[in-house]
MILUM-260785 format. One line per field, with one value per residue: residue number from 0; y, x, z of N, C-alpha, C in turn; residue in three letters. Coordinates in nm, 4 decimals, padded with zeros to 6 digits. Example, Ala and Ser with C-alpha at 12.3 -4.5 7.8 and 13.67 -1.06 7.14 Angstrom:
2
k <- (0; 1)
n_yy <- (-00.5690; -00.2250)
n_xx <- (01.3190; 01.2850)
n_zz <- (00.7800; 00.7080)
ca_yy <- (-00.4500; -00.1060)
ca_xx <- (01.2300; 01.3670)
ca_zz <- (00.7800; 00.7140)
c_yy <- (-00.3300; 00.0030)
c_xx <- (01.3200; 01.2900)
c_zz <- (00.7800; 00.7870)
r <- (ALA; SER)
This chain:
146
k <- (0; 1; 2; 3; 4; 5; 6; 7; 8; 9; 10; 11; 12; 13; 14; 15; 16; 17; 18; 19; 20; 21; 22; 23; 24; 25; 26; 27; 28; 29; 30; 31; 32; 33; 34; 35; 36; 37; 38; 39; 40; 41; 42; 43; 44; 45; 46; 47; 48; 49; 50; 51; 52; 53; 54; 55; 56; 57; 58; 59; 60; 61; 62; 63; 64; 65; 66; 67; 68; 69; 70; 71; 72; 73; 74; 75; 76; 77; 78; 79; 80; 81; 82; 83; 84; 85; 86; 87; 88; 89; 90; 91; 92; 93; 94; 95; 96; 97; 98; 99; 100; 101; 102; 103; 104; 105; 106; 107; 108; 109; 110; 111; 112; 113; 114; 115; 116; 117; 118; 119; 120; 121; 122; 123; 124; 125; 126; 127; 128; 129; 130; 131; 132; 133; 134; 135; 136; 137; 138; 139; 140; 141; 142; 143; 144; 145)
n_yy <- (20.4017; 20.1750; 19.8599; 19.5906; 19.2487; 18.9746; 18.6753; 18.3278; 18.0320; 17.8526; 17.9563; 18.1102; 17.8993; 17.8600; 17.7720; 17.5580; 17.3955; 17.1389; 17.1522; 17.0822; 17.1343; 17.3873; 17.4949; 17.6422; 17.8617; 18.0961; 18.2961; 18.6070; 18.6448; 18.6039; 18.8222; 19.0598; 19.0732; 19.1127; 19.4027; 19.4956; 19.4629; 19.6166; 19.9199; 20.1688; 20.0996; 20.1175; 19.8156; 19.5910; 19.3440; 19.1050; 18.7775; 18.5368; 18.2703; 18.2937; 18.2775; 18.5024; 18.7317; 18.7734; 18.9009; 19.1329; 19.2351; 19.2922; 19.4905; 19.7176; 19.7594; 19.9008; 20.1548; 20.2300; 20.3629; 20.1471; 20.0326; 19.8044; 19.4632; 19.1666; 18.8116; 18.5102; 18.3038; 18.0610; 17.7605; 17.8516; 17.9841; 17.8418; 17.7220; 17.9831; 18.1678; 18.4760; 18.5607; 18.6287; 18.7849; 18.9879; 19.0950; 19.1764; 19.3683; 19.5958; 19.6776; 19.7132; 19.6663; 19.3441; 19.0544; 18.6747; 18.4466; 18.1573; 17.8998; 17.6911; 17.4889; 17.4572; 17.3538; 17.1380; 16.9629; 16.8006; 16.7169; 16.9699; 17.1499; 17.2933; 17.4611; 17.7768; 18.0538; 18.3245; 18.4122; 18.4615; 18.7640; 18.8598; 19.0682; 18.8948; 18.5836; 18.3886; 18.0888; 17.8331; 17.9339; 17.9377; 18.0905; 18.3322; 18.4409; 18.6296; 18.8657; 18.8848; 18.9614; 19.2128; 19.3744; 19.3825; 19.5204; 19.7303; 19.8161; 19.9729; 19.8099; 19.8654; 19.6677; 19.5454; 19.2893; 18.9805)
n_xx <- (05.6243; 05.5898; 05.4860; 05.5021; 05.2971; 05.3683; 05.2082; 05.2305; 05.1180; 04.8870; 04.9318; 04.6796; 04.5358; 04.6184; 04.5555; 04.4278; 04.5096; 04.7395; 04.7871; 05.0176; 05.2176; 05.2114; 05.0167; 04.7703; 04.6306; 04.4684; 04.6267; 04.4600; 04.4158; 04.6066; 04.7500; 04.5968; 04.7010; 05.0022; 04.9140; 04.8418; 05.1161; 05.2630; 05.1895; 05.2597; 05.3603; 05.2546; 05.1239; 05.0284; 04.8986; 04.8739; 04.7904; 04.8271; 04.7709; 04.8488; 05.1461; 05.1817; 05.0265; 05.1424; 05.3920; 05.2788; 05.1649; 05.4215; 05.5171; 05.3996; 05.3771; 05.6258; 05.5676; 05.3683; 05.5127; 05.6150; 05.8382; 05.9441; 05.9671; 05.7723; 05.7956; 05.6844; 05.6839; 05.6227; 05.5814; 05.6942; 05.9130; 06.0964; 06.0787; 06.0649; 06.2092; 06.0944; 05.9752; 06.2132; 06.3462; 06.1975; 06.1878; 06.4482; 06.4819; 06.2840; 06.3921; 06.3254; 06.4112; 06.3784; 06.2385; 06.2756; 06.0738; 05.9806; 05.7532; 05.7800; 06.0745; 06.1859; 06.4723; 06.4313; 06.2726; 06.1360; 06.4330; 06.4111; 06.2616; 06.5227; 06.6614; 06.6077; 06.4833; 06.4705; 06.6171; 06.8997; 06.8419; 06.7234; 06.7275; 06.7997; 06.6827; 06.4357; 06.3137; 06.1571; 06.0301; 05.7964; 05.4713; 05.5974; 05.7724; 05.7555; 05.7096; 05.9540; 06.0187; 05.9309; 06.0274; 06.2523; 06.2827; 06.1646; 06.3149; 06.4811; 06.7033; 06.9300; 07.0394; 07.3674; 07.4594; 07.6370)
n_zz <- (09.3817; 09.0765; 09.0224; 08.7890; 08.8386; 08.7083; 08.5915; 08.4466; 08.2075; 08.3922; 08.6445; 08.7570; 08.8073; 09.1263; 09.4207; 09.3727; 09.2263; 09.2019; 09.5465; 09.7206; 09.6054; 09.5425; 09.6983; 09.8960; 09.8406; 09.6271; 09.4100; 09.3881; 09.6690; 09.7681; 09.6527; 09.7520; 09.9551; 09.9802; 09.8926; 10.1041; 10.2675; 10.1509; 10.1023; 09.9924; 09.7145; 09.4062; 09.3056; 08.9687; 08.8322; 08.5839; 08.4576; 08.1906; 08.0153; 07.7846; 07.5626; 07.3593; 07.4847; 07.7619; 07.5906; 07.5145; 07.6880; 07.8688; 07.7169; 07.6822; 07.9850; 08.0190; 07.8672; 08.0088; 08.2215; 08.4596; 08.6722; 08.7936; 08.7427; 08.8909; 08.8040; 08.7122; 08.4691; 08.4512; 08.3217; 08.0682; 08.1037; 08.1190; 07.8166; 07.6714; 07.4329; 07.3103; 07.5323; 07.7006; 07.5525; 07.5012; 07.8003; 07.7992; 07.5934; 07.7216; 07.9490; 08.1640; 08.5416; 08.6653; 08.8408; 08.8360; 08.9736; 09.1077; 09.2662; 09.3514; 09.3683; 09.1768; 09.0955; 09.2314; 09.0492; 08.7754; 08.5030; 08.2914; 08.3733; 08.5092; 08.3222; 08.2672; 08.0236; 08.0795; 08.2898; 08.2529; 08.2151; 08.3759; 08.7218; 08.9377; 09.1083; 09.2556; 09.3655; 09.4849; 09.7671; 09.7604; 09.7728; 09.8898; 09.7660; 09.5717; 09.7799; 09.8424; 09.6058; 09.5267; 09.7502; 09.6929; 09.4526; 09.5183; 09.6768; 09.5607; 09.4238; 09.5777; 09.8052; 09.8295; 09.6533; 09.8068)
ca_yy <- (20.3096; 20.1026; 19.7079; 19.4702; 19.1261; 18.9368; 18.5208; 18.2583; 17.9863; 17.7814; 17.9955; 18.1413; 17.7699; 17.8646; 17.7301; 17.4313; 17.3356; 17.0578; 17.2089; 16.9880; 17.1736; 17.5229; 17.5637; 17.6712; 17.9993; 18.1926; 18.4153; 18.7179; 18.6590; 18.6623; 18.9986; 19.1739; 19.0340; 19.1690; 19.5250; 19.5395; 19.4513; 19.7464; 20.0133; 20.2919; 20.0470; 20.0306; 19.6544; 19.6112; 19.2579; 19.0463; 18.6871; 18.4877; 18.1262; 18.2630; 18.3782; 18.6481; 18.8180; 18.8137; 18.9974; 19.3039; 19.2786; 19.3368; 19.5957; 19.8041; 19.7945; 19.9681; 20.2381; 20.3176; 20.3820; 20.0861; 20.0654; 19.6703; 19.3752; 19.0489; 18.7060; 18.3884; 18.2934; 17.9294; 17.6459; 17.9479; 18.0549; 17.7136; 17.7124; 18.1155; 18.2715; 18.5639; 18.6328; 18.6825; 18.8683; 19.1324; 19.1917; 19.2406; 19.4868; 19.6891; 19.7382; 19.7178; 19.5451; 19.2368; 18.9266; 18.5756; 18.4099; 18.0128; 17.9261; 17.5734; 17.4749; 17.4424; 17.2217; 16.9731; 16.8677; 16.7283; 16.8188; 17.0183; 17.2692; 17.3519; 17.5863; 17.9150; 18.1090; 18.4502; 18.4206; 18.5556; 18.8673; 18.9274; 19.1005; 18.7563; 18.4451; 18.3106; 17.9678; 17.7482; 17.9588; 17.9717; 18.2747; 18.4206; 18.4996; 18.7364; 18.9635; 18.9218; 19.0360; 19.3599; 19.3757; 19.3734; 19.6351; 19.8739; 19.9075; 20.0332; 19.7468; 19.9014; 19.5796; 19.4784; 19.1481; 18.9253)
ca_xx <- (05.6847; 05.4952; 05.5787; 05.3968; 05.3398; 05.3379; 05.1622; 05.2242; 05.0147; 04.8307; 04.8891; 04.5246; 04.4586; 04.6620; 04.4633; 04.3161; 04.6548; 04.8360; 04.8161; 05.1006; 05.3268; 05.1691; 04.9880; 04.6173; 04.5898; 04.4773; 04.6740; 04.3744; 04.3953; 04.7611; 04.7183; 04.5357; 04.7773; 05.1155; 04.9427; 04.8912; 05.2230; 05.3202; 05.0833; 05.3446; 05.3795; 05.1208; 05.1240; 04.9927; 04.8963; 04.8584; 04.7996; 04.7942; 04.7636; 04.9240; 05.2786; 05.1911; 04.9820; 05.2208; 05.4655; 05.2395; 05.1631; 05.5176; 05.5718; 05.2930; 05.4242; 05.6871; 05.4983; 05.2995; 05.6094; 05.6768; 05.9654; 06.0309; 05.8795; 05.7861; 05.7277; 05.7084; 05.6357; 05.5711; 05.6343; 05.7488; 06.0262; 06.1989; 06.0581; 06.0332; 06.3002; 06.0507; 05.9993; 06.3478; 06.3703; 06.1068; 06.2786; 06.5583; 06.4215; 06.1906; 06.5042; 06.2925; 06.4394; 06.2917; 06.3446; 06.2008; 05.9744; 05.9343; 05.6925; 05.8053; 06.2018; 06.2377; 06.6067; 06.4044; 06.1403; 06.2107; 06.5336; 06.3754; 06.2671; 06.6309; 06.6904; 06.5498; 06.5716; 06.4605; 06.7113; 07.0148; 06.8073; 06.6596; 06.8267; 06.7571; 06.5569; 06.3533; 06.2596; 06.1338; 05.9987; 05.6302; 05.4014; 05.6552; 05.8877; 05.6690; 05.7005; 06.0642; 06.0744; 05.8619; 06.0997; 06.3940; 06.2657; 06.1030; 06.4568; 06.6000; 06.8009; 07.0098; 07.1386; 07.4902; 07.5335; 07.7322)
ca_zz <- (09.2870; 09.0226; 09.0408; 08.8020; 08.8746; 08.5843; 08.6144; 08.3846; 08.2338; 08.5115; 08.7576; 08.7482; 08.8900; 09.2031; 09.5323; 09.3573; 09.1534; 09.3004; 09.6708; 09.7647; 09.5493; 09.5084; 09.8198; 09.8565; 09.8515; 09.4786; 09.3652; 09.3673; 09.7512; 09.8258; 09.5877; 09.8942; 10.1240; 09.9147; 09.8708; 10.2625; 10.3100; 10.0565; 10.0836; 09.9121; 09.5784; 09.3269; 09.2155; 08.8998; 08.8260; 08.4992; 08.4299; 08.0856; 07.9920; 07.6559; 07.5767; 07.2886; 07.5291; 07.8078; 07.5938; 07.4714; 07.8328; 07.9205; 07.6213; 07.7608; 08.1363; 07.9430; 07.8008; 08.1492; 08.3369; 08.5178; 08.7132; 08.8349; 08.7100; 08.8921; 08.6861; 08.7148; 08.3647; 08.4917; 08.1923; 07.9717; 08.1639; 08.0188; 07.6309; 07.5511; 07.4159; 07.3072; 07.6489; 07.7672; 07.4376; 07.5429; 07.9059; 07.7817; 07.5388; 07.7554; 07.9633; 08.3282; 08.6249; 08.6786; 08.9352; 08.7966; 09.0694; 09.0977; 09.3593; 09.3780; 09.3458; 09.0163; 09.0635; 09.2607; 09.0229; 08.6266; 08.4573; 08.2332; 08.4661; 08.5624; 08.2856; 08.2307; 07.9354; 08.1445; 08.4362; 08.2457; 08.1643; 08.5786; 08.7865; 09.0380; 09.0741; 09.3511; 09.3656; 09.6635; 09.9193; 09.8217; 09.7376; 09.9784; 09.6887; 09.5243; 09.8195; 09.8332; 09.4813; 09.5088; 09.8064; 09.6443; 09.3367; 09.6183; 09.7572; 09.4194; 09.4440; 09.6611; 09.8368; 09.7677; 09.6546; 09.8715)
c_yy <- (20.2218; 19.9695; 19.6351; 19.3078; 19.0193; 18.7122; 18.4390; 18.1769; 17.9059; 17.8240; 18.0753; 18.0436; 17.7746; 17.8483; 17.6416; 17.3340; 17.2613; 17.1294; 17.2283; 17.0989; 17.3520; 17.6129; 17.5867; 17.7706; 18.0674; 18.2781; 18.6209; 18.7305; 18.7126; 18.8308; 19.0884; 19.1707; 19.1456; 19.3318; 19.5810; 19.5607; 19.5623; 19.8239; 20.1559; 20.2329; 20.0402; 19.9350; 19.6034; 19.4711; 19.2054; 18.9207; 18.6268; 18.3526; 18.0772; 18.3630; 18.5211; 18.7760; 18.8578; 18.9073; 19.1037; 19.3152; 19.3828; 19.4868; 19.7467; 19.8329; 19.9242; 20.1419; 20.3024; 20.3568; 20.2925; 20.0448; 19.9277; 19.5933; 19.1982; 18.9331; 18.6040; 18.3396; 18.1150; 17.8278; 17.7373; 17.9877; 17.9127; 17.6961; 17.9094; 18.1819; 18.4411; 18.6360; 18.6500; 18.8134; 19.0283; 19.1651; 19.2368; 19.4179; 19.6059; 19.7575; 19.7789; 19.6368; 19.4551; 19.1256; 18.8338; 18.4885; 18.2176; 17.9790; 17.7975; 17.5619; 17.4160; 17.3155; 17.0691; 16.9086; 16.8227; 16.8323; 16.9237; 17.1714; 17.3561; 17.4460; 17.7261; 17.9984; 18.2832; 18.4587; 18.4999; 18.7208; 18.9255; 18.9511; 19.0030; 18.6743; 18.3808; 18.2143; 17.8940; 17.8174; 18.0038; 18.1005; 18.3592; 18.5380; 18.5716; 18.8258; 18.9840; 18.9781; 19.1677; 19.4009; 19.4589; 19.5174; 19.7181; 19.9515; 19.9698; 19.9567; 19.7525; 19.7807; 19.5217; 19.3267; 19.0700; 18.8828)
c_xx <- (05.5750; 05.5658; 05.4624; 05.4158; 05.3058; 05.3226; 05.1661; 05.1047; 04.9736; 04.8411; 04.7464; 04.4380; 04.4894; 04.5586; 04.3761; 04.4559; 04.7205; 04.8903; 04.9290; 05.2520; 05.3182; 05.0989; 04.8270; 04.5598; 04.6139; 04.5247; 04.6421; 04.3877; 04.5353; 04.7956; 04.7201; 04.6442; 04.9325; 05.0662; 04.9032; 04.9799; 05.2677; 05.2532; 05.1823; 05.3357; 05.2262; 05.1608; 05.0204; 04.9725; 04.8076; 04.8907; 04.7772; 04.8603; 04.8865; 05.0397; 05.2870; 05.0932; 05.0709; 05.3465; 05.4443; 05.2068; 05.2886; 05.5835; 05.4919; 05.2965; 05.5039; 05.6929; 05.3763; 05.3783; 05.6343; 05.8161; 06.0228; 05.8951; 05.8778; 05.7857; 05.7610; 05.5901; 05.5727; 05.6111; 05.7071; 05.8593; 06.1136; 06.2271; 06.0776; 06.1127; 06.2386; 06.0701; 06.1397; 06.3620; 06.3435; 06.1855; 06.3198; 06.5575; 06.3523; 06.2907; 06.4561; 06.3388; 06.3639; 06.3632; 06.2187; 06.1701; 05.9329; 05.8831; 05.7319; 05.9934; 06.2046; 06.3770; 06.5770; 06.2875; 06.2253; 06.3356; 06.4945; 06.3536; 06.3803; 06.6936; 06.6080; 06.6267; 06.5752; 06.5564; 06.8218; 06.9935; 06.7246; 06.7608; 06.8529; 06.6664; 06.5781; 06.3268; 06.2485; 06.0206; 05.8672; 05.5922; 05.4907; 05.7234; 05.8340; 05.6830; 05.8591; 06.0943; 06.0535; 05.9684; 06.2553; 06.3902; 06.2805; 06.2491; 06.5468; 06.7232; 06.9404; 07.0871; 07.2089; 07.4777; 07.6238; 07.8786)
c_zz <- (09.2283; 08.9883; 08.9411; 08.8336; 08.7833; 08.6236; 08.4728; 08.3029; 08.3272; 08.6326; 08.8406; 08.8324; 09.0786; 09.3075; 09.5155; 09.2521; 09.2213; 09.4184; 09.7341; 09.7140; 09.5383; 09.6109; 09.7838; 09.8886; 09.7108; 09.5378; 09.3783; 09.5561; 09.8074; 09.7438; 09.6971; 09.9823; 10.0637; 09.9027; 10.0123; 10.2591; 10.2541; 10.0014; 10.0105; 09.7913; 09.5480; 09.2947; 09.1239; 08.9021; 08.6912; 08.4576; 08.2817; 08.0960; 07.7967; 07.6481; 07.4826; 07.3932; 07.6614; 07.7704; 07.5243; 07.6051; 07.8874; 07.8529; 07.6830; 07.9204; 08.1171; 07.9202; 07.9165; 08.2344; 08.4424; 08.5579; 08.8070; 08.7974; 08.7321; 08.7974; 08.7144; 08.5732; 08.3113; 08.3756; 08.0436; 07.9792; 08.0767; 07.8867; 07.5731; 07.5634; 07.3666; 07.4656; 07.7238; 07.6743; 07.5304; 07.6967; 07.8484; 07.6849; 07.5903; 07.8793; 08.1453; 08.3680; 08.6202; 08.7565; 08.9046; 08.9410; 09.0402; 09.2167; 09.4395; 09.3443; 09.2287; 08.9894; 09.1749; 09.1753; 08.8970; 08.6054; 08.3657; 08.3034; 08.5612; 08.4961; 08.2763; 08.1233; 07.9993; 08.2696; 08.3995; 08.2305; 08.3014; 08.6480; 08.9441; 09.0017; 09.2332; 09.3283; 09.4840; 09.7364; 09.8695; 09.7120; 09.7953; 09.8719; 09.5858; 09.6490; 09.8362; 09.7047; 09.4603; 09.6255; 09.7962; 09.5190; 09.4113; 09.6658; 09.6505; 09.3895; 09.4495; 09.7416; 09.7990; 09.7760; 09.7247; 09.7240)
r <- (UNK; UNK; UNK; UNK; UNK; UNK; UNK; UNK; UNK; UNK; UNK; UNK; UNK; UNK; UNK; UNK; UNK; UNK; UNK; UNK; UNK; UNK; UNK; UNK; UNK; UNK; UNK; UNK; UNK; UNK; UNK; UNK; UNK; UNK; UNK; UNK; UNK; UNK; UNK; UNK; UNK; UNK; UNK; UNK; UNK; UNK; UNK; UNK; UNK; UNK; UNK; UNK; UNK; UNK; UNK; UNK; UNK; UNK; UNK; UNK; UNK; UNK; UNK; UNK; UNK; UNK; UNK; UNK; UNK; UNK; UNK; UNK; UNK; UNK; UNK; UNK; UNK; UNK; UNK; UNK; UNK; UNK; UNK; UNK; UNK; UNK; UNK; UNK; UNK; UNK; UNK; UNK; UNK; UNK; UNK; UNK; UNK; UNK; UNK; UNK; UNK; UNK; UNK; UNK; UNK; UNK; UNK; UNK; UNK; UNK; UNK; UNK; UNK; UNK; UNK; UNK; UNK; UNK; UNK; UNK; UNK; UNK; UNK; UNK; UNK; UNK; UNK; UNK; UNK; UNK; UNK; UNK; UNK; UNK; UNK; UNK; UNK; UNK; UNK; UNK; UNK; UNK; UNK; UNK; UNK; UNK)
């Protein structure tokens, strides 16, 4: 199975980014650690600071045969209706990824315009929730919903 993992802007800063809130471990490291954990998945991984390149990113996942797609599109996930757009368009699963709880910080950060268009959303539990998402694809999202 091919999973990508698609990073927002500022997450690139991850392990020097407000610790407190994000933790201190980059991104490139917890990488290694997530394709231990899932040595059958390729995990593809792509970060941008900008939203037109995140969605020829996503158009082009597309177009290589990708078959679930993490994201936490970080301050974008709130303002870009493009990017919901393009999910929805490219027509891959996908489960949106917040590393921090999103409904405890500003109100602002309580909507998402990509949530109605994922087939889930993580928020809270860390870097963790990046492996629950590849998790959740890997299984063909095969687990019934409560």
């Amino acid at each position: 199975m091919n999973i990508a993992i698609i990073n927002g802007p500022n997450l690139n800063l991850l392990g020097t980014r407000e610790p407190e809130i994000y933790g201190k471990v980059s991104f490139e490291d917890f990488l290694e650690e997530l394709k231990q954990r899932f040595p059958d998945i390729v995990l593809s991984y792509f970060q941008s600071n900008e939203e037109g390149r995140l969605i020829s990113k996503i158009q082009e996942f597309r177009i290589s045969g990708c078959e679930g797609i993490v994201i936490n599109a970080a301050a974008y996930s709130h303002t870009s209706i493009a990017l919901a757009d393009v999910l929805k368009a490219v027509g891959i699963p996908a489960v949106e990824v917040h590393i921090s709880n999103i409904f405890g910080r500003e109100r602002f950060r309580h909507h998402s315009y990509l949530s109605p268009v994922c087939k889930g959303v993580i928020a809270g539990l860390g870097l963790e929730g990046y492996a629950l998402a590849v998790q959740y694809l890997s299984d063909g999202n095969k687990r019934p919903l409560p």
